[in-house]
N, C-alpha and C positions, 0 to 999 in steps of 0.2 A: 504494500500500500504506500502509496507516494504521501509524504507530508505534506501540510498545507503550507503556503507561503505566507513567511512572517514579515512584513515590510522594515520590524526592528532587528531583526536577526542579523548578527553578524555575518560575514561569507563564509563558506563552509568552510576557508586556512585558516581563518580566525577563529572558526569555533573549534575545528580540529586542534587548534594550540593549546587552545583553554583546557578543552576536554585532557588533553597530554600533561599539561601543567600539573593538573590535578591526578593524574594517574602516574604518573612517573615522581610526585612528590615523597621523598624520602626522610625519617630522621636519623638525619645520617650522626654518626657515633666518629667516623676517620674522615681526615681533614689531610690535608697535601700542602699546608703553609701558603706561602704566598701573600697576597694583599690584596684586598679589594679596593680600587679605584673611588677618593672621596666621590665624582661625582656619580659612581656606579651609586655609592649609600646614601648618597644622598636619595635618588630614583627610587630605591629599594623600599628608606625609611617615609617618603613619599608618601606610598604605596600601599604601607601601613596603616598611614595617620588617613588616608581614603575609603577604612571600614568604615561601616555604619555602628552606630551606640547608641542605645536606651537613652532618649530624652535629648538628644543630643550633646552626652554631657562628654565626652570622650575623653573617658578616667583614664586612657594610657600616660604611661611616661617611661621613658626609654633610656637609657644609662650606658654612656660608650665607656667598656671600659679599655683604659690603655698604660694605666702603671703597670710594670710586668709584676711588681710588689702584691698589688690591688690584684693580679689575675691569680697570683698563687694563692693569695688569702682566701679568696673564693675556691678554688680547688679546694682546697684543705679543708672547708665546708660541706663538700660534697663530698669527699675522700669519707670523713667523719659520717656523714649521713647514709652513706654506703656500706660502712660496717654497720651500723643499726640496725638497715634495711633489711640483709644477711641474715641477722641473728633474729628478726622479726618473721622471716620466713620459715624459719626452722629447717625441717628436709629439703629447702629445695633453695637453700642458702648457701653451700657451695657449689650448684649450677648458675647463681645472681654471682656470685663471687666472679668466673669465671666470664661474665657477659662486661663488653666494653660498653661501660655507661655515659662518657663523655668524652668531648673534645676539645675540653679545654686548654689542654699547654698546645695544641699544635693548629685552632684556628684562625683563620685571617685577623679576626672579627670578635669578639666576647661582647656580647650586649644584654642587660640585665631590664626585662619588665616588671613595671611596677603598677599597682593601682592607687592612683591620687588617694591625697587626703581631703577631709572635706565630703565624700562621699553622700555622708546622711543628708546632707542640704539639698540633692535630689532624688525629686518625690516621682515626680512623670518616668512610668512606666516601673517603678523600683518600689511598690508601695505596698504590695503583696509580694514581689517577687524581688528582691533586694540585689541576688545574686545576679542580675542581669548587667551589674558594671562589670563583673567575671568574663561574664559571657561578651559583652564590648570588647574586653581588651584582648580575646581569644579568635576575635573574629580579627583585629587588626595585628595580630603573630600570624594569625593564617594568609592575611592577604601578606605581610614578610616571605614567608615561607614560598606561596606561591611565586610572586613574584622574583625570588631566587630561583627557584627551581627555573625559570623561564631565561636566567640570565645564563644557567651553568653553574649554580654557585650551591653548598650544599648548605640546608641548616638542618642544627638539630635543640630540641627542646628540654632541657634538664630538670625536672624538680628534682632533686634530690637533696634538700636544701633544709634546716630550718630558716623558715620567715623571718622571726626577728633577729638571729643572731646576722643575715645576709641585709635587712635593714639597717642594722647598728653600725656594722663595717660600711654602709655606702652614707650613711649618715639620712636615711630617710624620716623627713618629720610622723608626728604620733599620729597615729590614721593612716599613713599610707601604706602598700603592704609588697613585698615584692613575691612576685609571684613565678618567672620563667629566668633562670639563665639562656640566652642563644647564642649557641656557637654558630659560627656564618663562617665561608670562606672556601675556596678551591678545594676541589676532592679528586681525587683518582679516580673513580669511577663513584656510580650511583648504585644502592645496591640494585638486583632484579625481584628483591621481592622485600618485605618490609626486615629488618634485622630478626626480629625477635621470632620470624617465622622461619628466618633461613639459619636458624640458630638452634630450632626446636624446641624455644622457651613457649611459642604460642603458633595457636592457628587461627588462622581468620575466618569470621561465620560468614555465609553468603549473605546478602541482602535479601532474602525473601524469609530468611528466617526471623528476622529484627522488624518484618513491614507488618501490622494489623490490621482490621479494616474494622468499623464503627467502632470495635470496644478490643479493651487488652487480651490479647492472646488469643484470637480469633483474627485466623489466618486471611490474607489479601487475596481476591479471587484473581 
């Protein structure tokens, strides 16, 4: 069956790209050094600050970090949080053990997200559902994300972190909260399928399994 014509529809290169962006997006864990080009981050962090946000209040804020002082002290945050992690697992804490969880000493790029302080003082759209500046600043890592993947450039996502001790260290006022390390920056290759699947930590559900239809757990026809 031929689709109907969208008069706002991208061309099919351009949707083809999109479509790719999003399908070949990786968090990638190895990093190949190098540099990304300021006005490359500039474009990038753009590109981010271009999601959409509950109320329009766009609680990101983005942290370059570039003391190499400042990247280890972060390492060593997550180094610590990694043994926790481990020991939180139990049996299946030296297979975590043996998974590469970041790329910190060797990416282009260390940028640390955070969400504003301030927060409570908006109501539009956060007044039942609060958690939706979460959800804002998730959506503007993902347009980051994308928009690397389209450059050649890998990123990957870190929680592994406590909050406040990675606040204190960046000097975050009270209320605002950090929430993603991202590593950014040239990689050797991308993987071909997500890490933790080509690692036999996890497998990915299909989509028809996760899809319902009127009510929970009542399958999509």
């Amino acid at each position: 069956m031929t689709e109907p014509v969208n008069q706002h529809a991208f061309s099919p290169e351009e949707r083809a790209a999109v479509y790719r962006a999003i399908a070949e997006r990786r968090d990638m864990r190895h990093f190949a050094g190098g540099e990304v080009a300021p006005e490359l981050l500039t474009r990038l962090l753009a590109a981010a600050h271009r999601a959409p946000s509950v109320g329009l209040m766009q609680p990101w804020r983005f942290i370059r970090i570039q003391r190499p002082q400042l990247r280890a002290a972060i390492h060593d945050l997550v180094e610590a949080e990694r043994l926790r992690t481990a020991e939180a697992l139990g049996e299946r804490g030296d297979d975590f053990m043996r998974l590469k969880v970041e790329g910190i000493h060797d990416c282009a790029e260390l940028l640390v997200a955070a969400l504003m302080e301030g927060r409570e003082a908006h109501i539009f759209g956060r007044r039942t559902l609060p958690e939706m500046d979460l959800a804002s600043l998730s959506c503007a890592i993902q347009n980051l994300w994308l928009a690397a993947r389209a450059e050649g450039l890998g990123m990957g996502w870190v929680s592994l972190f406590e909050p406040q001790a990675l606040g204190d260290l960046l000097g975050l006022p009270a209320g605002a909260k950090a929430v993603a390390i991202l590593c950014l920056g040239p990689v050797t290759e991308f993987y071909a399928k997500p890490m933790l699947v080509q690692e036999g930590w996890a497998t990915e559900r299909p989509l028809q399994e996760l899809l319902y239809q009127d009510s929970w757990g009542t399958p999509a026809c």
